[in-house]
C-alpha positions in Angstrom: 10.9 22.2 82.4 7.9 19.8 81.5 5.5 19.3 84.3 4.0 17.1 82.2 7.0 15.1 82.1 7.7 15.4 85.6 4.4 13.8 86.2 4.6 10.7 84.1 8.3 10.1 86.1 6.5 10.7 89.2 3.5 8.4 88.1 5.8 5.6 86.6 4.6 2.2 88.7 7.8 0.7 90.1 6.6 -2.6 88.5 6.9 -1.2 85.1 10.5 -2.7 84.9 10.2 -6.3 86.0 6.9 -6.2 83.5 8.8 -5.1 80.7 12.5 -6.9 82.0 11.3 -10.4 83.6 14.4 -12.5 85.4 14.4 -14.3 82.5 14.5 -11.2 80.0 17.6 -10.0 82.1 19.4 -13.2 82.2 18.9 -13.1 78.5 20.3 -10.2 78.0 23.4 -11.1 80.5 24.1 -14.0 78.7 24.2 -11.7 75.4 26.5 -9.0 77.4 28.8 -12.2 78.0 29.4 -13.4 74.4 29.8 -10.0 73.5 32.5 -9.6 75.1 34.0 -12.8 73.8 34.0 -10.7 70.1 36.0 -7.5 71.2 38.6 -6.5 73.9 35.7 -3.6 74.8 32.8 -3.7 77.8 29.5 -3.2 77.3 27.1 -2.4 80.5 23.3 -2.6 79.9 21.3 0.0 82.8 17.6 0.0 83.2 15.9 2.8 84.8 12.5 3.0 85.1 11.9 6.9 85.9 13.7 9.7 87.1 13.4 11.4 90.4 10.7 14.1 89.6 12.6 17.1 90.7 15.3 15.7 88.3 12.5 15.7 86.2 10.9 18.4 86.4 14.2 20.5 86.2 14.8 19.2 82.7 17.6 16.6 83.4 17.8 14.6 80.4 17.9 10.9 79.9 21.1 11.8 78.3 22.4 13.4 81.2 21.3 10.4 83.8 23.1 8.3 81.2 26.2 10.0 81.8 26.0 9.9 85.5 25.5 6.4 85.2 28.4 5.5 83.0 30.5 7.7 85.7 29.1 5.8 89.0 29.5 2.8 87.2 33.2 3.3 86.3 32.4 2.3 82.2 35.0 4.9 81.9 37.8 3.4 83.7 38.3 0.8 81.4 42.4 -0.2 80.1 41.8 0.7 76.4 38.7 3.1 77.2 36.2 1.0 75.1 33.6 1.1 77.5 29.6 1.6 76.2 26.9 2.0 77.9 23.4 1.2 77.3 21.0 3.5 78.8 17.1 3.1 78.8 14.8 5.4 80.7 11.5 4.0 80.6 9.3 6.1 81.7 10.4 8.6 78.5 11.2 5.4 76.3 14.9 7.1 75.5 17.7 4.8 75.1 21.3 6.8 75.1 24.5 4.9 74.5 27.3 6.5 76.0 30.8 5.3 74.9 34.4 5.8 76.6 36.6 8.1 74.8 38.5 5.3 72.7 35.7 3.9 71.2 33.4 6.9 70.3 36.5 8.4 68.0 36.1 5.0 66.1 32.3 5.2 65.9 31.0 8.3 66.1 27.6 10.0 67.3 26.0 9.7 64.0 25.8 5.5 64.3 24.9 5.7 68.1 21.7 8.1 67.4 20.8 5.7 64.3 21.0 3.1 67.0 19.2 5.1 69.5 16.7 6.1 67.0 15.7 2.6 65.6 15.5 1.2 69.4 13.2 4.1 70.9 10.6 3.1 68.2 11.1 -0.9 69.4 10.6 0.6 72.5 7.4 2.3 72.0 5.6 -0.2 70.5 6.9 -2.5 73.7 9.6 -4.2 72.2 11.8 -4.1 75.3 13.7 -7.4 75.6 14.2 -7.8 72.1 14.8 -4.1 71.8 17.4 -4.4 74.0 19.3 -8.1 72.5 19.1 -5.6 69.7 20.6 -2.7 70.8 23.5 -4.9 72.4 24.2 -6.8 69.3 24.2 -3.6 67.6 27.3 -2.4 70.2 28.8 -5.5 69.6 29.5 -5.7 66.0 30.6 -1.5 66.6 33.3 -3.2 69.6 34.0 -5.8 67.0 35.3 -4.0 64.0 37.0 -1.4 66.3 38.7 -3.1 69.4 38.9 -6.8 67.8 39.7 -9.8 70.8 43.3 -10.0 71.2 43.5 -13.4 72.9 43.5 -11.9 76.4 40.3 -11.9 79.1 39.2 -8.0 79.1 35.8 -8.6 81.5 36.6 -5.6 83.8 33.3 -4.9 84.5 30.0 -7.2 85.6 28.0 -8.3 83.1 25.2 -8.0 85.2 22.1 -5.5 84.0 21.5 -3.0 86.6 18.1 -2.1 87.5 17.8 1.2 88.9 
């Protein structure tokens, strides 16, 4: 428990998103989500939150714990060859987590996620966000690409729409 952390959630300005995501920063990204998923038979969802509740906060919940939520609310899991990812940025902690259904993460493994995570929270930090993020989801592409190549078929289960929490 970080009241610390708690505070900068609870201080976060609700602008702080569109600043860092303009419309045409998220369209960008969209259109990236949508070729992606012309490479691979997997789906990729892209979440931006800028800060946590603070008693969520304040109790310790983790970005990688809201990332989970998330990829649960949103269904990523519920995919037909479980190859759903998630990209998860918290802003107010600068933590990116990448969450990945069950048939991909045998395939890729935790160690190549935290690289990812790893390289992008220091994008991040320095302010990077939009490219940080065309980054991270070309990153999750070529990982989709090697392991659940396109078999002909459509596989868009899911929107390709950035949500903005």
């Amino acid at each position: 428990m970080s009241i610390a952390r708690c505070l900068r959630h609870l201080s976060a300005p609700p602008w702080r998103v569109s600043r860092a995501f303009p419309a045409r920063t998220l369209e960008a990204i969209e259109q990236a989500v949508e070729a992606s998923e012309k490479r691979h038979a997997g789906e990729l969802r892209v979440v931006i939150e800028g800060a946590l509740h603070p008693l969520a906060a304040l109790r310790g919940h983790s970005g990688r714990e809201r990332a989970i939520e998330v990829f649960s609310a949103l269904r990523i899991w519920d995919t037909a060859h479980n190859s759903g990812v998630l990209i998860y940025l918290l802003m107010a902690d600068h933590d990116i987590e990448i969450v990945a259904d069950r048939g991909i993460q045998v395939a890729v493994g935790d160690a190549e996620w935290s690289a990812l995570c790893e390289r992008l929270e220091r994008r991040f930090r320095g302010g990077e966000f939009g490219d940080g993020m065309l980054e991270a989801v070309q990153a999750v592409t070529q990982a989709l690409a090697r392991h659940f190549p396109p078999d002909g078929n459509s596989h868009n289960e899911l929107p390709d729409r950035v949500v903005v929490l």
